[in-house]
C-alpha positions as CSV (number, residue, x, y, z in Angstrom):
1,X,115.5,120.2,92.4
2,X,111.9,118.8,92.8
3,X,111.2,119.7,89.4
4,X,114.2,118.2,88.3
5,X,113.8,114.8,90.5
6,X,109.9,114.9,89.0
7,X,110.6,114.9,85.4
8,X,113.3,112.5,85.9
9,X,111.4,109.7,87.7
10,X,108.3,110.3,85.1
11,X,110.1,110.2,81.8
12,X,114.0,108.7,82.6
13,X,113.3,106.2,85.0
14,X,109.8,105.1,83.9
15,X,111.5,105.9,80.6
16,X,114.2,104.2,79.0
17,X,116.2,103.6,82.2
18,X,113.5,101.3,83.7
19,X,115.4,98.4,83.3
20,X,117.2,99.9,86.1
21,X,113.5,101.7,88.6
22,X,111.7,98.4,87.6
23,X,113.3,96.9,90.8
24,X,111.5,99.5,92.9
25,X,108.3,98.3,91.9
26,X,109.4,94.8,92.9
27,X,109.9,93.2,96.1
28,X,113.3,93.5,97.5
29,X,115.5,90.9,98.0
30,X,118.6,91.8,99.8
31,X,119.6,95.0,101.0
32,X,120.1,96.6,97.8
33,X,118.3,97.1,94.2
34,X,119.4,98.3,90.9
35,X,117.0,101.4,91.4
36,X,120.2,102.4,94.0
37,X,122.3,102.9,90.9
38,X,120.7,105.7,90.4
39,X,122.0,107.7,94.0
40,X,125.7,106.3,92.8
41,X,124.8,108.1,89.5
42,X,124.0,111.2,91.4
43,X,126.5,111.1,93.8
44,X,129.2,111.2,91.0
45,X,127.5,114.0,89.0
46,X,127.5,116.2,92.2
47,X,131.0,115.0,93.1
48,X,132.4,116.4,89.7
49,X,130.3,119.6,90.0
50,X,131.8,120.2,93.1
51,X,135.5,119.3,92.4
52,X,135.3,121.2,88.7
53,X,133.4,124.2,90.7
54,X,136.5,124.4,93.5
55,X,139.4,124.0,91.5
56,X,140.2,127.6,90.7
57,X,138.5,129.2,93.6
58,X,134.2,128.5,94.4
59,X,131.8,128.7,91.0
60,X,128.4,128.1,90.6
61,X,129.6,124.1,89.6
62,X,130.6,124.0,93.6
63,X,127.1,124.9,94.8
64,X,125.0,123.4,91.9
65,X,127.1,120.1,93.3
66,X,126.5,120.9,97.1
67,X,122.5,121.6,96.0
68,X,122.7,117.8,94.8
69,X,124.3,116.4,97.5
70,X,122.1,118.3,100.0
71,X,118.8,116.7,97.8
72,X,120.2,113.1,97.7
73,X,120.5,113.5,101.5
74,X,117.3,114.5,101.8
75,X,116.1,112.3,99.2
76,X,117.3,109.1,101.2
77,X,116.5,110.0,104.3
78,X,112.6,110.9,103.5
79,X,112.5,108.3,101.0
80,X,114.7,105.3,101.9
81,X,114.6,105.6,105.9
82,X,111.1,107.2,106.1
83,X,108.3,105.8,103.0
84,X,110.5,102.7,102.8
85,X,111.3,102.0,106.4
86,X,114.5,100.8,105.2
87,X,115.5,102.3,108.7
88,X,112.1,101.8,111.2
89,X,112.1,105.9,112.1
90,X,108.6,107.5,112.4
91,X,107.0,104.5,111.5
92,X,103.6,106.0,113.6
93,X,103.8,109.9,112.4
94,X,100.5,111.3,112.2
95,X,101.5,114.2,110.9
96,X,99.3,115.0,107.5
97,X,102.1,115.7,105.4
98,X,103.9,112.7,106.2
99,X,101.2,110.4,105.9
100,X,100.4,112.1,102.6
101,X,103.6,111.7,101.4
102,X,103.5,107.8,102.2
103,X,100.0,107.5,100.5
104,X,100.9,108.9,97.5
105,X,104.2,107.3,97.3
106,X,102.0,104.0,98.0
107,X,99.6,104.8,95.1
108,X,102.7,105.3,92.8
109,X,103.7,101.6,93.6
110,X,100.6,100.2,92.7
111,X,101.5,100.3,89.4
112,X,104.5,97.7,88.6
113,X,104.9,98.6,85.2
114,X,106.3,101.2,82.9
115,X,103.1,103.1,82.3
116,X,100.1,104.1,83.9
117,X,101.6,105.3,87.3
118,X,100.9,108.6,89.0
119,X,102.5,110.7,92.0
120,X,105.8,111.3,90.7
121,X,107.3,114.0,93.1
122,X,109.2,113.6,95.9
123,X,109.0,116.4,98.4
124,X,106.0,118.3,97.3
125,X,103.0,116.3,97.9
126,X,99.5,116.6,95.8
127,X,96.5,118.6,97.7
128,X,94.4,115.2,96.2
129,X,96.9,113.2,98.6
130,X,97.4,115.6,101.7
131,X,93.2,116.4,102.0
132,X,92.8,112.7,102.3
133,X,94.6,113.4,105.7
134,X,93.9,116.7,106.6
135,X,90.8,116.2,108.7
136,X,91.6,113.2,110.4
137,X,94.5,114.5,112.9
């Protein structure tokens, strides 16, 4: 799923679906963007896998739905509650991974436009971003 989650932040949503990701590069104003769209997208793709996938017994449709659902919970919770703070959990973590992961995530919002951004993944973090960290703790 990283892979997957990679290529589509790099070439859908900085892509031709940035109409929709640009509002993650902006401030927020409200409790929702249109970048959250996206997770409603998601959330019906891995719905219908898992409905199709359990409707004449459990296929592979089931747990390619649950392995969505599973990364969009995982997604929101390191993403949304812990880079954005849209929850305030861990907001002092000095773990080196975590504080990686917030760098990089930091260095891809530097860039509010289309192009020229970097740090695309989600769960894996560059060794550029974590040896940044790594001898400080």
């Amino acid at each position: 799923m990283e892979a997957t989650a990679w290529f589509s932040h790099k070439y859908i949503m900085h892509g031709f679906m940035w109409r929709w990701h640009k509002s993650h590069h902006e401030p927020r104003e409200g409790t929702f963007e249109k970048n959250d769209l996206f997770g409603l997208v998601f959330a019906i793709i891995s719905a219908s896998f898992i409905i199709i996938g359990s409707m004449n017994g459990i296929d592979w449709r089931f747990y390619f739905g649950i392995g969505i659902l599973l990364y969009g919970i995982a997604y929101f919770l390191v993403h949304d509650v812990f880079v954005h703070q849209r929850l305030p959990l861990l907001k002092k973590s000095n773990n080196t991974y975590f504080q990686a992961m917030r760098f990089a995530h930091k260095v891809h919002h530097k860039v509010t436009t289309k192009e020229g951004a970097e740090a695309f993944g989600f769960l894996f973090v560059s060794k550029k971003y974590l040896n940044k960290y790594r001898h400080k703790n």
